[in-house]
N, C-alpha and C positions, 0 to 999 in steps of 0.2 A: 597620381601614379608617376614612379621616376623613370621607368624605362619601356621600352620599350616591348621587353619580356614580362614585364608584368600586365603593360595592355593588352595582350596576346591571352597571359594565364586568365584575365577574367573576361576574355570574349569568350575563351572558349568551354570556360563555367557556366556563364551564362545560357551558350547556346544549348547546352546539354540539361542544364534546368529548365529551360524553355520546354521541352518537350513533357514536363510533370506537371506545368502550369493548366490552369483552368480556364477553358478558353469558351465559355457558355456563349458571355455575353457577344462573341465575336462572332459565334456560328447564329445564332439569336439573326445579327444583322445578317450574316450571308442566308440566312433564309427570307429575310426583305429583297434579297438580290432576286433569289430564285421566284420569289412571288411576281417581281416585275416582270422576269421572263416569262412565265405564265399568262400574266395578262396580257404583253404582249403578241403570243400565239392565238389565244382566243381572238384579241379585235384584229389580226392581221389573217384569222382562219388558216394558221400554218402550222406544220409540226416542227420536233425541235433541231432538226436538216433544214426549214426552211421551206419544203415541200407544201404545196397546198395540202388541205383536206380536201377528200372527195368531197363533191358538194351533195346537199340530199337529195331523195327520191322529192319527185314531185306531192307525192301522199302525203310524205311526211310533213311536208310546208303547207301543204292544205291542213294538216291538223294542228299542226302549228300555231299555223297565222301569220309567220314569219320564216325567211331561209337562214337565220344565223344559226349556222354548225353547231352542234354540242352544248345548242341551250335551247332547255326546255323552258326548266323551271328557276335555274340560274343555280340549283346547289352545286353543281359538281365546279362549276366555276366560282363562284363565291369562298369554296371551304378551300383553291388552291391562290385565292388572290384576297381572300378578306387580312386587312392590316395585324389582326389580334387573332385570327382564323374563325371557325365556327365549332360547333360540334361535330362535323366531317372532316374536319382539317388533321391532319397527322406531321405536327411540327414537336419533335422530341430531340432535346439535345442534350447530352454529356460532356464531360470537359476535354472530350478531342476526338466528339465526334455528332453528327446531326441526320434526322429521320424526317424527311418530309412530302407528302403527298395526302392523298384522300382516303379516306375506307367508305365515299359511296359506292355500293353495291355494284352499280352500271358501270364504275369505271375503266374497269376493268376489260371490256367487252368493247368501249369505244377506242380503247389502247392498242387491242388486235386484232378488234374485228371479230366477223363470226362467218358463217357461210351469206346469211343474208346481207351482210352489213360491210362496208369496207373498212378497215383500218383507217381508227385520224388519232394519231399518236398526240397526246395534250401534255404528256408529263415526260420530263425529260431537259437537257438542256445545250446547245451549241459551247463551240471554245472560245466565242466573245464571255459568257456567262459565267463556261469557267473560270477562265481569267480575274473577273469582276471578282468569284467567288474566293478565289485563291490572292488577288489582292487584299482584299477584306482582311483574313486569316494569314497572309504575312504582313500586315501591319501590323496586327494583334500579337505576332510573335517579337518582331520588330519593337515594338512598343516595351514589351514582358523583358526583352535583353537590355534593352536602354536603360529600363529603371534597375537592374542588377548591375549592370556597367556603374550607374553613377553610385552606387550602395561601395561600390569596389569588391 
C-alpha cells in the first residue's frame, strides 16, 4: 500500500466486513470460557456475583449423603461443564451470535428458588468472564480484519 489514505480505505473495508463474517468457531471457544466459569461456581458453591449459595437443609444432606450444593445426581452440572456437553446441555451458535445453558427441568427452580427453597443462581456470569468472553471474539474479529488487510 503506498499511502497512507489507502491504509486507512482498507481498514476501514475491513472492519465493516468484519461484521458479515462467520464467527462460529470463535463463540464455539467463548462457550469453553463460560463452561469454565460454571465450574468454577459449582466447586467454589458460589453464584455468578460471587455470593455464596444458601447452603442446604440438613434433610436434604441426610438424603444426600453428602452437602455439595446443586448436586445430586451430577446432571445439571455435567450438561453446563461437560467439554463436548451432554444431551441437557444447550450450546447453539450462529455466525454472530451463541445460546448456552441447560434444558434440565430442575433448573430452573434452583436459578430462583421457590417458596421452599432459596435461590443459588448457577448460570450466569461476572465482568472478569465477560471480558475473557469478549476477548476471545475480538481476536476473532481482530484476526477476520488482518487477513482482509493483507488481501489489500
Amino acid at each position: 500500500m503506498d499511502d497512507l489514505e489507502t491504509v486507512l480505505e482498507v481498514v476501514f473495508q475491513a472492519a465493516e466486513q468484519a461484521e458479515e463474517q462467520d464467527y462460529t468457531e470463535a463463540l464455539d471457544e467463548a462457550i469453553t470460557v463460560l463452561q469454565d466459569f460454571e465450574r468454577a461456581m459449582y466447586l467454589e458453591q458460589r453464584g455468578p456475583n460471587g455470593q455464596a449459595w444458601a447452603p442446604i437443609a440438613f434433610s436434604t444432606a441426610s438424603r444426600k449423603g453428602h452437602t455439595s450444593i446443586l448436586v445430586d445426581t451430577g446432571r445439571m452440572f455435567e450438561s453446563l461443564t461437560t467439554i463436548d456437553g451432554t444431551q441437557d446441555t444447550i450450546w447453539q451458535t450462529g455466525k454472530t451470535w451463541l445460546r448456552f445453558g441447560t434444558s434440565v427441568p430442575y433448573a430452573h427452580w434452583h436459578q430462583t428458588g421457590t417458596r421452599r427453597m432459596p435461590a443459588r443462581p448457577h448460570v450466569g456470569v461476572d465482568q472478569t468472564t465477560a471480558d475473557r468472553v469478549g476477548t476471545v471474539l475480538g481476536e476473532a474479529v481482530a484476526r477476520r480484519m488482518g487477513e482482509r488487510i493483507k488481501r489489500g
